[in-house]
N, C-alpha and C positions, 0 to 999 in steps of 0.2 A: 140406507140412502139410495134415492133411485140414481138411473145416468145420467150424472152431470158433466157437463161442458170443460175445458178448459180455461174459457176466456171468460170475464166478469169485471165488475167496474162496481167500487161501492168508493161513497164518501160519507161520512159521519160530524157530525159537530157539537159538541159538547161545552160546558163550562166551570172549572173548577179555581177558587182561590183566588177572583178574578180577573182569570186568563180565561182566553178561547182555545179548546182544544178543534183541531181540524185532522182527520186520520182521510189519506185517502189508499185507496188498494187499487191496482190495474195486473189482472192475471191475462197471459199469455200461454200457448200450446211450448210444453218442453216434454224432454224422456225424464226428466222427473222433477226433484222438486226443488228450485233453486230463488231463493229468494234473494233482493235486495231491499237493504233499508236504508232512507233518511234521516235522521231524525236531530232535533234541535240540541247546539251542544248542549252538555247536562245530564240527557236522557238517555246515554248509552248505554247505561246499565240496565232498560228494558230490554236490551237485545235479543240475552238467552231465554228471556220465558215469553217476548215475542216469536221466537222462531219455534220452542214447543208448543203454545198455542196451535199456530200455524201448521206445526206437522203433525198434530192430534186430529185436524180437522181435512186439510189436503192432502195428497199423495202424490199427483205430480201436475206440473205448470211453471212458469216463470212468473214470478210473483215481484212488482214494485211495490214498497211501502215507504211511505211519507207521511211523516207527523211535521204541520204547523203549529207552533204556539202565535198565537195573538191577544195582547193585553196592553193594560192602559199603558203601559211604557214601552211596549213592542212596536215593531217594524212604522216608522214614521216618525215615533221622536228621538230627541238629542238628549244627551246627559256631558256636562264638561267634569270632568273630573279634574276638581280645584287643587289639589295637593300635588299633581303632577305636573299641571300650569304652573304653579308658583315656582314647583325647582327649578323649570325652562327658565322662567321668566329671571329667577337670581342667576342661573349661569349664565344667559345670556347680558346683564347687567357686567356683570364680572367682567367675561372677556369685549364689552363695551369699553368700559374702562381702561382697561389694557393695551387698546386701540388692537385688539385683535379681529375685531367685528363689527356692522351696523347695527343702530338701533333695529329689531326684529320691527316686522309688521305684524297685526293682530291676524291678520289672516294666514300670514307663514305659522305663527304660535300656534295654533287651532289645526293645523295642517299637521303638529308631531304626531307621532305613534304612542299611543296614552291617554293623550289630551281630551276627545271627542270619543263618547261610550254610545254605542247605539240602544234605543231602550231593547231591542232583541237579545242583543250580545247582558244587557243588565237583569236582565230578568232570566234569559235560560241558561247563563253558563253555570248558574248553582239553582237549581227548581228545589224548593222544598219536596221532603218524601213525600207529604200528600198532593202535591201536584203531581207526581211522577206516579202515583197507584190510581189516582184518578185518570190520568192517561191510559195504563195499561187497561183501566175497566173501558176507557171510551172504544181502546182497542176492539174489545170480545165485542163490543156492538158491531163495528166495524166489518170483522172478520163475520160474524152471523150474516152480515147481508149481503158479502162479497159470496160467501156458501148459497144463501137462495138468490142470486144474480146467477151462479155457476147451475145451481139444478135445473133456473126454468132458462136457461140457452138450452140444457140439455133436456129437459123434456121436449122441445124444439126439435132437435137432432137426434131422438128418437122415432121421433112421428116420422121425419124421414126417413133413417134407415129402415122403417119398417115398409117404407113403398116402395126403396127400393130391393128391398125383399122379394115382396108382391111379384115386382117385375123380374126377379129372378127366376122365381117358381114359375109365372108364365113363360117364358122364355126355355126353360127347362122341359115344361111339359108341352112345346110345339118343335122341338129339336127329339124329341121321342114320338111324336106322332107325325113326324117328319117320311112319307113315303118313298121315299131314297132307301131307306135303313133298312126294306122288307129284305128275305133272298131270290123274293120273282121278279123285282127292280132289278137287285143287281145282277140276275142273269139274262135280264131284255138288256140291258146296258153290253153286256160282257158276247150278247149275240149279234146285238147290231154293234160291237166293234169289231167283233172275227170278221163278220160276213163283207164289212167295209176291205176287209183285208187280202180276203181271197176272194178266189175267180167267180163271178156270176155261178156256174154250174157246179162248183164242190161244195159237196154236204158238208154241214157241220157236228161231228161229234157229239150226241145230245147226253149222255153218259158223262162224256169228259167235261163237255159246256156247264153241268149240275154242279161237278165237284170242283172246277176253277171257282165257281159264284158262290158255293161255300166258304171255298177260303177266303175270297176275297171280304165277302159278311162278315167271318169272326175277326179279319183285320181292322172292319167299322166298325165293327160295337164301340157303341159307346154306354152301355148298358152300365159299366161298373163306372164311368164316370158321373153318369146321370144320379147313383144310386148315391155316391159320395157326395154331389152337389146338393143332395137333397139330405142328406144328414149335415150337411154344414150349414146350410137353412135353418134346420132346426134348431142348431147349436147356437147359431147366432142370437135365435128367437130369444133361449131360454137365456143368452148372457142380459138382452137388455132388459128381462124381466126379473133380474138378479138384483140386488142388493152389493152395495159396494164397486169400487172402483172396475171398468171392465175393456178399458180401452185396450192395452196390450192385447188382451185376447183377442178381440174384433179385430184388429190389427192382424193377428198371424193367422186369423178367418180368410182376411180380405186375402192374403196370400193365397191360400189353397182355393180359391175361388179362382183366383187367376190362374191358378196350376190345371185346372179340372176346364176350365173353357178355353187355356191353350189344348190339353188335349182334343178335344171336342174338335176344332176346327182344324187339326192337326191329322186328325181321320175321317174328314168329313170327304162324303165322296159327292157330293152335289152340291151346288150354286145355293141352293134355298137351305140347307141345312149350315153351309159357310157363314150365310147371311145371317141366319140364326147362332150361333157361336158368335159371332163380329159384334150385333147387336148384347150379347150377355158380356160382354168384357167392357163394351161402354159402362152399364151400367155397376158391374163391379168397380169399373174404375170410379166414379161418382161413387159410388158406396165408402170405396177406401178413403178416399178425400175428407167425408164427411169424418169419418170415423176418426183421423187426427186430431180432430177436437175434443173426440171426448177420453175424460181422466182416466 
């Protein structure tokens, strides 16, 4: 499976037994894989072989599931349930009599708890087994197009992180052709600050002036950070061209990206080689960001 996204939207509709099935799915970015479900009473006991489904195919996201049932006696009509009515209606006869109470009105009676069945509550609080396997199958449809809604976000969010790659490597390779970094920069730099320091007429130490601007060179290099930015480059390349879920790893990339161009501008000894570090932490940061999204 290539890199897919986090986030995805599928809705499904089906019909079995003459009911509507309606599955909808809405994934969200999590650290792993946490589902919620809806579903009409009756059908609880899809729970556990919806959540294996689910974790056969996902690995991590916040997952919503919601099943409607709709049919000819669901959400809209009424059902009275007569056998209920009648005992109201004898007992309240009774303590009538009794002088314990008024005649009820039909509209108090219709108002007990019993009386009034909604077609929703009549049809799913017992669904026959084949409407309840027919649901699970509307499910896999379901779950199929929330997976290609999740791959082509991330085939999206690959194309990017792959520009911003691009712009790391350029970035990368004008912080090493950065002329700051020679050691005859930094001993013009290290001679026009002596000379700023002493008097017009005292020589400068040319011996001694050589081996301060050596050490202060092997203090810039950034040679081994350059060299690690550039194999984390690659690493990155190779996760998005992987197979299977790759976000965590990208994720602890984006890290060490951050670590290797703190350093960078942490030994930067000029203005344009700063600028150049400042400039790669933007774009790592846009890289990490992106990289939340995917699974």
């Amino acid at each position: 499976m290539p890199v897919a996204s986090m986030t995805g939207f599928a809705r499904t509709e089906g019909e079995a037994a003459g009911a509507a099935l309606v599955w909808e799915l809405r994934s969200v970015n999590g650290k792993g894989l946490d589902l919620r479900l809806r579903l009409p009473p009756g059908f609880d006991a899809l729970e556990p072989e919806i959540r294996r489904l689910a974790a056969a195919r996902l690995s991590r996201g916040n997952l919503q599931i919601s099943l409607q049932l709709r049919g000819a006696s669901a959400p809209g009509s009424i059902a009275v349930n007569e056998d209920v009515l009648a005992r109201f209606v004898a007992l309240a006869d009774e303590l009538v009599r009794g002088g314990h109470a008024v005649q009820p009105s039909a509209d108090g009676l219709l108002a007990l708890r019993g009386v009034i069945e909604s077609g929703e509550s009549a049809s799913a609080t017992a669904p026959e087994e084949p409407l309840r396997q027919a649901a699970l199958h509307a499910f896999g449809g379901a779950l199929d197009a929330l997976v290609a809604a999740r791959a082509a976000e991330g085939a999206r969010l690959a194309e990017a992180l792959g520009l911003r790659l691009d712009e790391m490597e350029a970035l990368a390779s004008a912080a090493e052709a950065d002329p700051s970094r020679s050691a005859g920069a930094i001993a013009e730099r290290l001679r026009a600050q002596v000379g700023a320091l002493l008097s017009a007429g005292t020589p400068v130490d040319e011996a001694r002036l050589a081996q301060e601007a050596a050490i202060l060179a092997t203090k810039a290099d950034i040679r081994e950070e350059l060299d690690r930015l550039s194999a984390h480059i690659a690493a990155a390349r190779a996760l998005l061209a992987a197979e299977g879920p790759v976000g965590r790893k990208l994720d602890f990339l984006s890290q060490e990206f951050n670590r290797e161009s703190n350093t960078i501008c942490s030994k930067s000894n000029s203005s344009s080689l700063t600028r150049t570090g400042l400039e790669l932490k933007v774009v790592i940061d846009q890289f990490r960001e992106q990289v939340q999204n995917i699974e």
